[in-house]
Each structure stands twice: as structure tokens, then as C-alpha cells.
C-alpha positions in Angstrom: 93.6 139.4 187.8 95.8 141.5 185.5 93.8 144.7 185.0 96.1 147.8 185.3 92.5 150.0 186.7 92.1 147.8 189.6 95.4 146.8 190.9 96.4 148.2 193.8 92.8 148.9 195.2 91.2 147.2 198.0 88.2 145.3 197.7 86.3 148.0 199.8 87.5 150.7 196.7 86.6 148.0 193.9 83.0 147.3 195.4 81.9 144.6 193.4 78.4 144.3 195.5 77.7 147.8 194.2 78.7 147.9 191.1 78.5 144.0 189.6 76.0 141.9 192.6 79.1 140.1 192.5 81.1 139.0 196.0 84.3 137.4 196.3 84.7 134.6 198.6 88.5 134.0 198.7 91.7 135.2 197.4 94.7 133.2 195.7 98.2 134.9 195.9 100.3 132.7 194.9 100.2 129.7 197.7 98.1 131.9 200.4 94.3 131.3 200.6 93.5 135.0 201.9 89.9 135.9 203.5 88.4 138.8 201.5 88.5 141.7 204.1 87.4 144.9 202.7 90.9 146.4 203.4 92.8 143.7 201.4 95.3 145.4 198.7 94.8 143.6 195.4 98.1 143.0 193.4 98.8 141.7 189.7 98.2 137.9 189.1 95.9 137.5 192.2 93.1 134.8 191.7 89.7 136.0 192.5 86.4 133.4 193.7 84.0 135.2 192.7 79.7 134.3 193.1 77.5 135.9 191.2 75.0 135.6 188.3 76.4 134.3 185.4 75.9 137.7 183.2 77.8 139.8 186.1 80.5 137.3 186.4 80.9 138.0 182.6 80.9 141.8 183.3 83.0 141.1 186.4 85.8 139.4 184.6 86.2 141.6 182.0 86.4 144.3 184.3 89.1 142.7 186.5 91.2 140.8 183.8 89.9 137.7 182.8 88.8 133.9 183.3 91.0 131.8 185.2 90.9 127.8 184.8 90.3 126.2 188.6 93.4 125.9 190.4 92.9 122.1 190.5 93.2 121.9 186.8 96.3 121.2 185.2 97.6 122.1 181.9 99.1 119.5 180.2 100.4 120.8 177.1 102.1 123.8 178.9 104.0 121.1 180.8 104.5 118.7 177.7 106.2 122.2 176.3 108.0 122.7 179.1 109.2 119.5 179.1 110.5 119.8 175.6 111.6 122.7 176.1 114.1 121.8 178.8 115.2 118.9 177.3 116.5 121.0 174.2 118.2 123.2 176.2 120.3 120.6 178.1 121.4 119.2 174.4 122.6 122.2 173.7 126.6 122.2 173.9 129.2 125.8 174.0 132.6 124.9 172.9 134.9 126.0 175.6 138.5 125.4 174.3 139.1 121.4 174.5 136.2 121.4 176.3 132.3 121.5 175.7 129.7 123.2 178.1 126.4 121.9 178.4 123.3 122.1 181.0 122.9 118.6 180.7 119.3 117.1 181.1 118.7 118.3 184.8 120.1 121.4 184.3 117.7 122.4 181.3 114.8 120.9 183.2 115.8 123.0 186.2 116.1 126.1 184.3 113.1 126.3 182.4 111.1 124.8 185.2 112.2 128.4 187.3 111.0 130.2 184.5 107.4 128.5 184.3 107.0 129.3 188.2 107.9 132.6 187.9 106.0 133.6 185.3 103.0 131.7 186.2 101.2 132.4 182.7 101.7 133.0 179.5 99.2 134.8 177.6 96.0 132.2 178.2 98.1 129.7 179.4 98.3 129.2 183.3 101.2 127.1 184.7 100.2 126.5 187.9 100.4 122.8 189.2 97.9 121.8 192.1 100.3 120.8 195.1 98.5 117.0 195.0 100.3 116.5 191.6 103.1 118.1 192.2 103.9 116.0 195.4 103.1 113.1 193.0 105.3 113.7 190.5 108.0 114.7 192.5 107.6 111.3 194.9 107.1 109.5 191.7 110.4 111.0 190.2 112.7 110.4 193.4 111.7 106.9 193.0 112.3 106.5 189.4 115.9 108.4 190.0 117.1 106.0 192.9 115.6 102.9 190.7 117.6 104.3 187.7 120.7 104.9 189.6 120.6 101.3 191.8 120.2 99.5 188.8 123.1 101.4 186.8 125.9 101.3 190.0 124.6 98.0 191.0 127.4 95.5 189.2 130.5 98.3 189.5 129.4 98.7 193.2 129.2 95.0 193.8 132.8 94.3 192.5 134.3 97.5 194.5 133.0 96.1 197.9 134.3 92.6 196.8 137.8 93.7 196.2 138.0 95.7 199.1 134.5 96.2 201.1 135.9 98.2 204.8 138.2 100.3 202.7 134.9 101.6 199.9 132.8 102.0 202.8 135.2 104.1 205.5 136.0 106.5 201.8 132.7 106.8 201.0 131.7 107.5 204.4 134.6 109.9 205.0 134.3 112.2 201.8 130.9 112.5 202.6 130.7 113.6 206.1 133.6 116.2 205.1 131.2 117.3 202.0 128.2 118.0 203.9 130.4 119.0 207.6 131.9 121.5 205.5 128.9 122.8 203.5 126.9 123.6 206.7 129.7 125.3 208.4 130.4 127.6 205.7 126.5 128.1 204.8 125.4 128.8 208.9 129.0 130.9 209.8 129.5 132.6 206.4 127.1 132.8 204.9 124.5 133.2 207.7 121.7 130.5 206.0 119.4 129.7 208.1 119.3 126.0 209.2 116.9 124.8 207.0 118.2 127.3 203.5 121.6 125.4 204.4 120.5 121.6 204.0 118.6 122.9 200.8 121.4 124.4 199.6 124.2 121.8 200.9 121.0 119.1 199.3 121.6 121.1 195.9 125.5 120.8 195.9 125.5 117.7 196.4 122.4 117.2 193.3 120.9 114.8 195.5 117.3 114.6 195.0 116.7 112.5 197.7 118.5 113.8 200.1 116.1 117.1 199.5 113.2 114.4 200.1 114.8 113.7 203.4 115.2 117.2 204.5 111.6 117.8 203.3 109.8 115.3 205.8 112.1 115.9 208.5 111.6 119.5 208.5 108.0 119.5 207.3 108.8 122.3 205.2 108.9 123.0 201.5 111.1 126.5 202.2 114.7 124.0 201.5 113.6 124.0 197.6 115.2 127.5 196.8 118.2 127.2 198.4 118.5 123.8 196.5 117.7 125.0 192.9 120.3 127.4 193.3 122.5 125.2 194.5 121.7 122.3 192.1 122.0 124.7 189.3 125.7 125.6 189.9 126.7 122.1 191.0 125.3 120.8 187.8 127.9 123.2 185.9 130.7 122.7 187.8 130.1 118.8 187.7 129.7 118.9 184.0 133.5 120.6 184.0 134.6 118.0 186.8 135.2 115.3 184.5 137.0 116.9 181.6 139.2 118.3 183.9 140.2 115.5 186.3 140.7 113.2 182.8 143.2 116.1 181.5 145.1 116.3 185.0 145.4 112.5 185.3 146.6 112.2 181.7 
């Protein structure tokens, strides 16, 4: 619903009995599933279910805006775009001096991902992704990221615990603790995060998908996936510049 006339009215003012033999039975905002009480405040982009005859469903939808697909229908060429889309912006590379800044692939995904969700159309093109395929893809994805990265460190992480398997372990171990120790202190005491924004965000510095996985079923809560997109986003950068720089200081 994007008509400029009817925004801001409740469905008591809009009185689509009266004036269309039309009734709503629910409204979308977003992620809530809100009963249509006569003192409910419409806003800009809310999804209307609407029953009616088909001619003053017509009249009905011009009135409010327009047609929206069903919200368990997925786009797939905004996605394919999006895709695309994300890819070439993580190519893209700003000389820096000696050095070259780039997105990389996750950060260009990441970025124009944000910008689909925000928007949530463009023109006649809805971006919304039913939660069922977006808990697929993103179950599907965590497994294809931990297969891809096992298979990669497998050989170098077999000959490091050869050579010297207490001492890898007690490092690894160590640095981490200190990492994510460190992360929560300053995100709960400085920053005041609640607990849950702080393993999101702590998740996102260390761009561990996951980890964010993790925090997800143990909290049964979605609400850590902010706080880890802004995270991730800046840890993505800074590890990008990591490497250049610890090469140049080793040299």
C-alpha cells in the first residue's frame, strides 16, 4: 500500500465496507501479522488481505496502491540481480597508495543485500523472501561455507598439528577466548549492547557465519543479525587491509 490519500488513516476512516464491499482480514508490516482493528494506523508499504468481489478488489487496489504478489512468492530475478549485483561490487578495487581497497565477495553481497531489505521494492518488483527460504538458504549456505573452508585448511591444518599439535591448539584456543572475552566486555560495559546485540556483533567481528548460527538457536532469536551485519561489514574492511599491512611490517 503506497497511496499518499490513505496513509496515515485508520481502517475505521478508510471504510472499505462502505465504500468498496471490500474487508481486510489481516495486515503485513514488515514481519508482524496485525489483526485489522478499526483503530489500526495504516503506514507506507503495509500489505493489505483484502476479500471482496473481484471488480471491487480492482477498485480497492487502485484506490490503496496497488497489487501485491503473495508473500510466499519469491522473486527470482530480483535475487539473481541482486546476486550480480553484489558480486560486481566486491570486484571492484580503490587504489589506496601501495595498497588496493576492495569489498571483497562478502562484503558486496552484504551490502547490497541491506539495501534490498530496506527498500523492500522497487517499482513492481517486491524483494521480500518468505522466512521458509530464507532459513534455507541461509542453513544451506553455513554448510556450503564450513565444507568450503574444511576442505581448503584441511592439508595446512594437518601438517601444523603434526609439527607441533599442544602448542597450535593452546594458540588457537588462547587468541580466541581473548578475541571474543574482550569483544563482550567492551560491547556490555562500553558500549551498553545488550547481551544478545553483543554476540551478534562480537559474531560479525569475528565474520563467522557460523558462530551467528550458533548464537541464533541458542538464543532462539533472529534480533543478533543487525548487530552482526554491522559488525561483519567493518571487519570485512579492516581484514581486507590486515594482510597488506602485516606483509609490509614483516618485510
Amino acid at each position: 500500500m503506497r497511496h499518499a490519500d490513505v496513509v496515515g488513516l485508520s481502517l475505521r476512516e478508510l471504510d472499505l465496507i462502505r465504500r468498496h464491499r471490500c474487508v481486510v482480514t489481516t495486515i503485513l508490516r514488515g514481519r508482524l501479522r496485525l489483526e485489522p482493528d478499526a483503530h489500526v494506523i495504516l503506514r507506507k508499504d503495509d500489505v493489505l488481505e483484502i476479500m471482496g468481489h473481484r471488480h471491487d478488489l480492482r477498485d480497492t487496489a487502485e484506490s490503496l496502491g496497488r497489487f501485491a504478489r503473495r508473500v510466499n512468492e519469491v522473486d527470482v530475478a530480483v535475487h539473481a540481480i541482486g546476486l550480480l549485483l553484489g558480486l560486481l561490487l566486491g570486484s571492484l578495487r580503490m587504489p589506496l597508495g601501495d595498497f588496493e581497497l576492495s569489498l571483497g565477495t562478502g562484503g558486496g553481497l552484504l551490502l547490497v543485500g541491506l539495501l534490498l531489505g530496506w527498500e523492500q521494492r522497487f517499482g513492481l518488483l517486491r524483494t521480500h523472501v518468505p522466512r521458509e527460504a530464507r532459513h534455507l538458504l541461509r542453513d544451506l549456505g553455513i554448510l556450503l561455507f564450513v565444507a568450503e573452508t574444511g576442505l581448503a585448511a584441511g592439508p595446512s591444518l594437518w601438517e601444523g598439528v603434526r609439527q607441533a599439535p599442544i602448542a597450535q591448539v593452546t594458540c588457537g584456543i588462547a587468541i580466541n577466548l581473548v578475541a571474543i572475552l574482550g569483544s563482550l566486555v567492551i560491547a556490555r560495559k562500553l558500549l551498553g549492547l545488550r547481551p544478545i546485540e553483543s554476540w551478534g556483533s562480537t559474531c560479525g567481528g569475528l565474520t563467522s557465519s557460523a558462530a551467528l548460527h550458533a548464537v541464533r538457536q541458542a538464543s532462539d532469536s533472529n534480533e543478533g543479525a543487525a548487530s552482526y551485519a554491522a559488525a561483519f561489514a567493518v571487519a570485512s574492511i579492516l581484514a581486507t587491509l590486515a594482510g597488506p599491512l602485516v606483509i609490509m611490517l614483516l618485510r
